[in-house]
C-alpha positions as CSV (number, residue, x, y, z in Angstrom):
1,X,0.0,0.0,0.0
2,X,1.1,3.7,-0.4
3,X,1.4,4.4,3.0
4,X,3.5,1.4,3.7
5,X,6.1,3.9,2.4
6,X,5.2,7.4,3.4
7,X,5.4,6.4,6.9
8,X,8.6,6.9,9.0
9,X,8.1,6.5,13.2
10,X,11.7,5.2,13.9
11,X,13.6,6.0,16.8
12,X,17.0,7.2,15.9
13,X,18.2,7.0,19.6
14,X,17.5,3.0,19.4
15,X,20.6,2.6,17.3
16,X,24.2,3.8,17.7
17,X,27.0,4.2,15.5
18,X,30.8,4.4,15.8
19,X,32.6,7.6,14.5
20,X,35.4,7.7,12.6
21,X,38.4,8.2,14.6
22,X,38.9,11.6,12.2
23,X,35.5,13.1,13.3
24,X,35.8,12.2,17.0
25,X,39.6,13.5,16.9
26,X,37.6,17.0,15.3
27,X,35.4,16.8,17.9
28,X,37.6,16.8,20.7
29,X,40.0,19.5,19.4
30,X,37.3,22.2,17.9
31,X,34.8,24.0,20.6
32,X,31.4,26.0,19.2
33,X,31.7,29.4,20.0
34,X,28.0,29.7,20.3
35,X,24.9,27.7,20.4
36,X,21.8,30.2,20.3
37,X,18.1,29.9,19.9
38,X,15.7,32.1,17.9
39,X,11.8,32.3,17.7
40,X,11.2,32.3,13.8
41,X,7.9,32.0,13.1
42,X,4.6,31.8,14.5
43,X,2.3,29.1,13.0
44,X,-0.3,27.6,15.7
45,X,2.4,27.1,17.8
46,X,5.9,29.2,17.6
47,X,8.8,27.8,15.8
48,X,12.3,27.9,17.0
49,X,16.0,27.2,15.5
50,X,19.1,26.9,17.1
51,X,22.2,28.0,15.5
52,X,25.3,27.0,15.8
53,X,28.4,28.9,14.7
54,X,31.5,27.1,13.7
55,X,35.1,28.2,15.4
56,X,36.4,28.1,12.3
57,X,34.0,28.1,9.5
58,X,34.4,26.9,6.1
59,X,31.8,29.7,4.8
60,X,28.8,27.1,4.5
61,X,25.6,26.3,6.7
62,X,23.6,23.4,6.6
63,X,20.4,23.2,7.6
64,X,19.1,20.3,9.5
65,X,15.9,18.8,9.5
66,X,15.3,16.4,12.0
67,X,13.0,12.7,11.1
68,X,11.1,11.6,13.3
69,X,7.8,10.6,10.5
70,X,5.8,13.8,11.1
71,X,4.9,12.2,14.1
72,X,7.2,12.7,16.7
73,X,11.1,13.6,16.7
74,X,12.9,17.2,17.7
75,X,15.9,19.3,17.0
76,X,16.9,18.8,20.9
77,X,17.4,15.1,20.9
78,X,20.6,13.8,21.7
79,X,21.4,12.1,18.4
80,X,20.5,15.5,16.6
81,X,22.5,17.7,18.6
82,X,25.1,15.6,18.5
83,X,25.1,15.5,14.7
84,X,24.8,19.1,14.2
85,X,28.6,19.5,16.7
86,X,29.9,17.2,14.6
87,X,28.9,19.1,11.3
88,X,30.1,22.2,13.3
89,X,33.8,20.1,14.3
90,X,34.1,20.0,10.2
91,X,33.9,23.9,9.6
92,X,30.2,23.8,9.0
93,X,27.6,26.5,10.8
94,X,24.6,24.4,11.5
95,X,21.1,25.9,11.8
96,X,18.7,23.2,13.4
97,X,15.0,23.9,12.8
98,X,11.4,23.1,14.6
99,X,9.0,22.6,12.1
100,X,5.2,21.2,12.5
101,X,4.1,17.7,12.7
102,X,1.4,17.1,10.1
103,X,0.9,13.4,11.4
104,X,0.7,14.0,15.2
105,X,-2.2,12.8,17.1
106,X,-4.1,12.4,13.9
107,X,-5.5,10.0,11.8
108,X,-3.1,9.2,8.7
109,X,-5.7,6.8,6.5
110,X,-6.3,9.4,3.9
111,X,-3.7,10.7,1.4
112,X,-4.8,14.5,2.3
113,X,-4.0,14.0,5.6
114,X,-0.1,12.9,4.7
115,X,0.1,15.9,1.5
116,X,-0.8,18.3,4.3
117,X,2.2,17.0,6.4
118,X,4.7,17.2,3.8
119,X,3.4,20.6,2.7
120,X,3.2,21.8,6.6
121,X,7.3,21.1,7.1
122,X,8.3,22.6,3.8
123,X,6.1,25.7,4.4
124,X,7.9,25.7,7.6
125,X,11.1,25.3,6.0
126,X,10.8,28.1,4.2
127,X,9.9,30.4,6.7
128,X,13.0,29.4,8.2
129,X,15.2,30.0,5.4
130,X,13.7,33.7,5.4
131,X,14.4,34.8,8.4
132,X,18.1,33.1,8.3
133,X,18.5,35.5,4.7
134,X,16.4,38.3,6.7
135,X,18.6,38.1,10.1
136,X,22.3,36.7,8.2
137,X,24.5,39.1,9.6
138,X,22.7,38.8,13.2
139,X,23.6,35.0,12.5
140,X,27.0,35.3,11.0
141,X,25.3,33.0,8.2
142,X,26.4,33.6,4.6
143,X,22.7,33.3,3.5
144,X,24.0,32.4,-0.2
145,X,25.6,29.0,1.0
146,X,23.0,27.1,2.9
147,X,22.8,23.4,2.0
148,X,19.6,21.9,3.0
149,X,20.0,18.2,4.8
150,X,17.5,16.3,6.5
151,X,17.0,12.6,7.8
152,X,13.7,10.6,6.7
153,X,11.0,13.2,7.1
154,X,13.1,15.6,7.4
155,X,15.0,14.6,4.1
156,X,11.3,14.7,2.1
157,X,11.2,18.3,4.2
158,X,14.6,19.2,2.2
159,X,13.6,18.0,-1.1
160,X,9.9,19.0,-1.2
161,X,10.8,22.6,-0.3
162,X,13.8,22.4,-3.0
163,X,11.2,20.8,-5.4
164,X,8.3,23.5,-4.4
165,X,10.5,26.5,-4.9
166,X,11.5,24.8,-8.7
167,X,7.8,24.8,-9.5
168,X,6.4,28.2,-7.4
169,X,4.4,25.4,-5.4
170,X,2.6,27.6,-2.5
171,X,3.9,25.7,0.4
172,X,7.3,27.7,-0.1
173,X,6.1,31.1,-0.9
174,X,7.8,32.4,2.3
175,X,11.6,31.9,0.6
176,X,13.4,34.7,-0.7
177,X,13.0,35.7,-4.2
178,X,15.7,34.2,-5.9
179,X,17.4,32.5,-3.3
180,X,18.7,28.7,-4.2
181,X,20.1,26.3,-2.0
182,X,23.4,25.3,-2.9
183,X,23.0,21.8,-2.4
184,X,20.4,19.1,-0.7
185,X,21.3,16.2,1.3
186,X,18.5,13.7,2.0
187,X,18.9,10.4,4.4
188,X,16.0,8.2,3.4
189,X,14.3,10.9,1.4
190,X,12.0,11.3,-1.6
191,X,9.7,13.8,-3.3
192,X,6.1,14.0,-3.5
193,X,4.4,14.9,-6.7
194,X,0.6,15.4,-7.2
195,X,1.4,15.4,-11.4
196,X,3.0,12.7,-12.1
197,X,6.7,11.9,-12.3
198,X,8.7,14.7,-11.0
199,X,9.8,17.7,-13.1
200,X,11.4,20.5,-11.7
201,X,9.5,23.2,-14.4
202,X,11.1,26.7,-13.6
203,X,14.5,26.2,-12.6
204,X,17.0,23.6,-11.9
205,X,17.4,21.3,-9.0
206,X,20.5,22.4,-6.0
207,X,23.1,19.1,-6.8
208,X,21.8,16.7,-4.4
209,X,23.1,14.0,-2.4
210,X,21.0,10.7,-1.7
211,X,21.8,8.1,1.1
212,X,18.8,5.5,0.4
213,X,18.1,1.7,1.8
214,X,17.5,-0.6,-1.3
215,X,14.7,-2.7,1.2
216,X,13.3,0.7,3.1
217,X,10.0,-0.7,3.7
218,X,9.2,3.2,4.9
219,X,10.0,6.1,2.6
220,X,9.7,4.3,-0.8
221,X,13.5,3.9,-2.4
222,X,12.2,3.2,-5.8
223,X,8.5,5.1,-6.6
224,X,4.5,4.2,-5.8
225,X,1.9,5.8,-7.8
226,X,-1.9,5.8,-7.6
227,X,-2.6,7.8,-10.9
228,X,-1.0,11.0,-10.8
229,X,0.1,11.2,-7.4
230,X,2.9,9.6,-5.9
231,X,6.1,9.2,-4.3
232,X,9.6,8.9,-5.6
233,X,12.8,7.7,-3.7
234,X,16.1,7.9,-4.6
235,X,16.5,5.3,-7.3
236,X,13.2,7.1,-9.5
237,X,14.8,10.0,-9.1
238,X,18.2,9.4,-9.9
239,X,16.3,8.8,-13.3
240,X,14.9,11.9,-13.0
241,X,18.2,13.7,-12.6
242,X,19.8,11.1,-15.4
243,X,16.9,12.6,-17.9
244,X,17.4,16.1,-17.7
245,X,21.3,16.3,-16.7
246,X,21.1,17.4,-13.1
247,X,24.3,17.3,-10.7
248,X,23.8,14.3,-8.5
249,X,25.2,11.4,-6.4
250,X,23.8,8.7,-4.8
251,X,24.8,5.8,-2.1
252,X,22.4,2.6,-2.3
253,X,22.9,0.6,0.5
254,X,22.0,-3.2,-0.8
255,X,19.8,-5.2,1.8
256,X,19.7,-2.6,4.6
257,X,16.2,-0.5,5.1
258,X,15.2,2.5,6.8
259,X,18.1,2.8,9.5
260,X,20.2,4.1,6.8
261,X,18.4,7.3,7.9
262,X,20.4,7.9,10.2
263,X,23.7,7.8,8.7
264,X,24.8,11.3,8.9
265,X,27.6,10.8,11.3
266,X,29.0,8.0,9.4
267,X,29.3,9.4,5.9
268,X,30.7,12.7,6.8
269,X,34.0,12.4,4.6
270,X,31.1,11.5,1.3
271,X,29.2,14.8,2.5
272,X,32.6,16.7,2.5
273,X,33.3,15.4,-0.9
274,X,29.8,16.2,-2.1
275,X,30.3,19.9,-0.9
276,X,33.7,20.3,-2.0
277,X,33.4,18.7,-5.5
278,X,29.7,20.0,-6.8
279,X,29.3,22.8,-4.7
280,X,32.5,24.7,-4.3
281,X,33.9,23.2,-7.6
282,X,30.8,23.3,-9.3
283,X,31.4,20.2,-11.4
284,X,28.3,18.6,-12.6
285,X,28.9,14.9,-11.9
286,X,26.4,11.9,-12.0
287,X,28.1,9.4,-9.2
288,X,26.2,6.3,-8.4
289,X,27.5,4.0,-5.7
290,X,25.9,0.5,-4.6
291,X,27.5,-0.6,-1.5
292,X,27.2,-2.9,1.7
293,X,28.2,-1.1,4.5
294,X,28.2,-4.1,7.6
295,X,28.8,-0.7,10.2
296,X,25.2,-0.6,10.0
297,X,23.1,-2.4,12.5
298,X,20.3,-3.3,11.1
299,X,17.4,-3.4,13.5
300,X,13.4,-4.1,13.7
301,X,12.2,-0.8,12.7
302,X,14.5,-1.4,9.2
303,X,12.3,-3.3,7.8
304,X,8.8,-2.4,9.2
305,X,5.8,-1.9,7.1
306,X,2.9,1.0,8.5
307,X,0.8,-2.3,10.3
308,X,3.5,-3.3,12.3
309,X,3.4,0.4,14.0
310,X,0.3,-0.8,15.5
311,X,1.8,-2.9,17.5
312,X,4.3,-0.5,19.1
313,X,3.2,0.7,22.2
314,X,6.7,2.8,23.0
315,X,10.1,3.5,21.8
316,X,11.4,0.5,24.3
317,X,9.5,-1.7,21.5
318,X,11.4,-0.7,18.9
């Protein structure tokens, strides 16, 4: 069914990873010089970001969009804030957002109900971006290099608000007028598209990176369509981006599922490649990379499907 693979409830601080004895040695040896928090917009609830400034910055942010399957999740849990220090330990400013939880204490059954979420976080995205570009000196944020990066929901968050500024979608009339991430990084990600396969009409696509599950039983890796709508994981649209010549690259993880997800801390030296090689070189390169990485732990929530979340009654059951 389609919402077999809409639907993302995992519980990132179930699984652990191992750094790389780089990052951790980064970690150690670099302190933030700040860590501060903002109101940024007001929606039925307010919104917050926090921001954190790099000691020695490379000149880029990143945005970070936590998962969490429009359910539940936050930018203050552990595994996120530890994340965004170790994006920071690598030269990057780091701007983690709140943003509103279409699925939360609602009833997902109906397709509406899961459009409205993805359209809720990319609206909210976008308000975010604007008042990063509004309030950039405030910020110390070169509003010209922000690379958008998000983990399951918040990966779809990235590339729906990417995809809705391409096509003046409303859900993103709050960015700027002609401001363009520089690039997109999406965990477990994909795109939603009410008119068929994906099409980015008015302008082109930031390079993107992909990290996707080959088995993800929760955001769909390859595409599932009911008519027009549908949605469209990394493999549909590295076919997408093949078509119509778009800077990409993409890792598929062979046999693992949805805990890919959370593979930011393990992949930094492939997102410092990505940045240095299509952003700050500008080359336009197609890279596609099928590997088995056995540092992954697969666990139950990998290969889930939407009836099994029935059954979970807390995160101790995951």
């Amino acid at each position: 069914m389609l919402l077999h693979l809409f639907y993302d409830i995992i519980m990132i601080r179930k699984i652990c990873f191992i750094c790389c004895a780089a990052c951790s040695f980064l970690l150690q040896a670099q302190q933030l010089d700040t860590v501060r928090s903002f109101e940024y917009v007001q929606r039925d609830s307010v919104l917050s970001l926090d921001v954190y400034n790099a000691s020695q910055p490379n000149g880029y942010t990143v945005m970070h969009i936590y998962g969490g399957g429009f359910v539940n999740g936050s930018r203050l849990t552990k595994w996120d804030v530890d994340y965004c220090k170790q994006l920071v330990a690598c030269g990057y400013n780091v701007v983690a957002i709140d943003y509103r939880l279409g699925l939360k204490n609602v009833k997902y059954g109906k397709l509406e109900t899961l459009e409205n979420a993805f359209y809720m976080a990319a609206e909210d995205c976008s308000a975010a971006v604007a008042y990063i570009v509004k309030h950039a000196q405030e910020l110390n944020i070169d509003p010209a290099k922000i690379i958008l990066e998000g983990s399951s929901a918040g990966a779809i968050t990235a590339l729906m608000t990417d995809y809705g500024r391409c096509n003046d979608l409303p859900f993103t009339r709050d960015l700027p007028k002609d401001w363009k991430p520089v690039g997109i990084v999406a965990y477990s990600g994909a795109i939603y598209s009410e008119n068929g396969l994906v099409k980015w009409k008015n302008d082109s696509p930031a390079p993107t990176l992909m990290f996707h599950g080959t088995v993800d039983g929760i955001v769909a890796y390859n595409q599932i369509k009911i008519f027009n709508k549908g949605m469209f994981g990394a493999k549909a649209l590295v076919k997408r981006f093949e078509k119509f010549n778009y800077p990409y690259a993409v890792y598929r993880y062979t046999d693992l599922g949805h805990e890919v997800s959370i593979g930011g801390p393990m992949t930094i030296d492939e997102f410092n490649f990505f940045v240095d090689q299509y952003i700050t070189e500008g080359k336009k390169l197609h890279q596609d990379i099928t590997i088995r990485n056995d540092a992954y732990r697969p666990s139950k929530v990998s290969k889930m499907k939407l009836s099994d979340f029935n059954k979970v009654q807390s995160s101790d059951d995951l």
